[in-house]
Each structure stands twice: as structure tokens, then as C-alpha cells.
N, C-alpha and C positions, 0 to 999 in steps of 0.2 A: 430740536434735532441738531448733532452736532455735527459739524462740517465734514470729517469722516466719515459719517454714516452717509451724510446727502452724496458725498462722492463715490462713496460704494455703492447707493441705489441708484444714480445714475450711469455708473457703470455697467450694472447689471442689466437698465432699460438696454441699454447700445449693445449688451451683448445679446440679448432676448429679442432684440428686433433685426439683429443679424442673423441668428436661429432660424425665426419667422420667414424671414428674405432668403435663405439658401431653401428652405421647406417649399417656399409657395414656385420656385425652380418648376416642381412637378406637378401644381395645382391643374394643368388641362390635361395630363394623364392621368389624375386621380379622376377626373366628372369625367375621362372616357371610359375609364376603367369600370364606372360606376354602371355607365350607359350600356356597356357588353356585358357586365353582370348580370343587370336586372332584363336585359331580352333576353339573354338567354334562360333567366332562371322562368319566364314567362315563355317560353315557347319549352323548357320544360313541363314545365304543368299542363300546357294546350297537348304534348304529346303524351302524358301519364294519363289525360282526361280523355283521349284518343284509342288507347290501348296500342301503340305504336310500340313496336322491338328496339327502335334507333331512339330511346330514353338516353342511352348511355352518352351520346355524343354531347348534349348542352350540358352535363354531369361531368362532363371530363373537364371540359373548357371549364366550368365552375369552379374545379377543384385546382387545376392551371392558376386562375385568375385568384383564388385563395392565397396562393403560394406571392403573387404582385402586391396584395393588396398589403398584406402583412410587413413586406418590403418599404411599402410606403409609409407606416404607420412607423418603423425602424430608423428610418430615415429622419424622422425629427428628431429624437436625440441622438443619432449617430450618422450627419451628415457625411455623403459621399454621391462621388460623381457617377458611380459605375451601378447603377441598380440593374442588374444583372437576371433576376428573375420578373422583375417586368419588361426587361427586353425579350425573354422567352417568353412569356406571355404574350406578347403581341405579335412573336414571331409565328404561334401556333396561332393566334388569333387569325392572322394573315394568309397564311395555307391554309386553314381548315375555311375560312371563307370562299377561299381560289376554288379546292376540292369541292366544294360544294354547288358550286357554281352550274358544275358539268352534270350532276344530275337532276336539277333543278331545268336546266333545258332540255336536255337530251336524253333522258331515262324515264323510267316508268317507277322508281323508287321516287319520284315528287310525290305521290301518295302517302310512303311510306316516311319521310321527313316532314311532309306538311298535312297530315292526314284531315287537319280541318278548313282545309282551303279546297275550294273546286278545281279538276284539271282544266283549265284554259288558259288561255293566253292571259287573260290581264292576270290572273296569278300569280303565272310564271314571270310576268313583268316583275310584279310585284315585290315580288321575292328578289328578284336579279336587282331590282335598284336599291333592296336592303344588303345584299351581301357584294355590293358595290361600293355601296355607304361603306360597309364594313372595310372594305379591302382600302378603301381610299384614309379610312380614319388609320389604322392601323399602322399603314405606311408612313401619312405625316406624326403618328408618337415615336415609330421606329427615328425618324429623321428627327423628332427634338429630343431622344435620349441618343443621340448622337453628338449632338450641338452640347445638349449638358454634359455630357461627359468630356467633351473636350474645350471644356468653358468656352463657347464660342456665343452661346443664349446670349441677348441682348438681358436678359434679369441678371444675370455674374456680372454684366457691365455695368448696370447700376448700383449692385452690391458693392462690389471693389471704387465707386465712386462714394458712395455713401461714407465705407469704411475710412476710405479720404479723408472725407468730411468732418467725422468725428474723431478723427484722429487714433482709431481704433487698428 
């Protein structure tokens, strides 16, 4: 191999693993992202297997959360700080968890959202400390697509040390 070529494909490592390094920025909003997909698309099916009217609601967030996912798969070759439709994604994540909240304690439609859970109390627990979970994950993605976008992540301070490094 002639010395050329070696210097071009080690260029190319440094530039592909700067790629990687600005990508993996969003790696714990992608497995959250992944995590509010798949319960919902699973308390989907609990409410189709119910005959439940309120189907449409984990349907919407889905197709929300379609519009994130896409974003992120965009995102590796066309790095940017501003991912814009996962910040609405998790913005609806985060209110429709809130909303949800209130009749989950206090209404008589907890039948009609969880129609295969019993009305009781540890239920209603139940439920209140998943869309707790929810409101609490939601809020810390809101707060590191904050930090990413205004390079503040401790991962841009690696990167920009890296790039240092290799003289890139």
C-alpha cells in the first residue's frame, strides 16, 4: 500500500470516528426513545385486546415518536445540534404523561385507559409510578437536548479534545 492511500484511510478512520462521536451525543435518547415506543406500542395491543375507544392515544404518541426516531437515524449522516422533532417528541411525551395522570387518580375513565387492570389502589399506584417514570425520563432528554444543542454535553468535550488529538 502506498503511503497515500495509508494516509487517506487513516484520515478517513478519524473522520468516521468523529461521525460515530457526534452520533453517539444521542445514544440515551435513542434507548429512551426505544423504551416509550415499545410500552406504548404494548399497551396498545393490551387496549385493541380490551376493546377500549381510547386505542387512538398510544397510536398518536407512536406516530409522534416515528417522526423522532427518523430524526435520529438523519442525524448520522447529517450531523446537527438542533434535533428539533425529538424535542417535540418528548415535549408531547411529557404532557400527555402529566394529562394522564389526572385520570388515572381521580376519574372513572382508569377503566377506560387501563381496561385490563383492576380498579384499586395498587393499580392506580401502579400506573402513577410508570407515568412518573415517564414524566421524569422525559424531562431529563428535554434537559440533554438542551445541553446538546448548545454544546454544553460533556461527549462535545471529548470530541473537540479528541479532534485536538488527532490534529483533525
Amino acid at each position: 500500500m502506498k503511503n497515500d492511500e495509508r494516509a487517506r484511510l487513516e484520515e478517513n478512520k478519524k473522520k468516521l470516528s468523529i461521525k460515530a462521536m457526534y452520533f453517539n451525543r444521542y445514544l440515551l435518547v435513542r434507548y429512551i426513545s426505544s423504551l416509550f415506543f415499545f410500552t406504548n406500542l404494548y399497551w396498545l395491543i393490551s387496549l385493541l385486546m380490551s376493546d377500549s375507544s381510547l386505542y387512538f392515544i398510544p397510536i398518536i404518541l407512536m406516530i409522534v415518536m416515528l417522526f423522532s426516531i427518523a430524526e435520529q437515524v438523519k442525524i448520522y449522516s447529517d450531523h446537527t445540534n438542533n434535533a428539533k422533532y425529538t424535542k417535540f417528541c418528548f415535549t408531547v411525551l411529557l404532557f400527555t404523561n402529566v394529562l394522564l395522570i389526572l385520570p388515572t387518580c381521580f376519574s372513572s375513565s382508569f377503566t377506560q385507559l387501563y381496561p385490563f387492570l383492576l380498579i384499586q389502589e395498587k393499580s392506580k399506584l401502579f400506573v402513577s409510578i410508570i407515568l412518573i417514570t415517564g414524566i421524569l425520563l422525559s424531562t431529563f432528554i428535554l434537559y440533554r437536548l438542551k445541553l446538546i444543542k448548545h454544546n454544553e454535553d460533556k461527549q462535545y468535550k471529548r470530541i473537540k479534545k479528541y479532534e485536538k488529538a488527532i490534529n483533525l
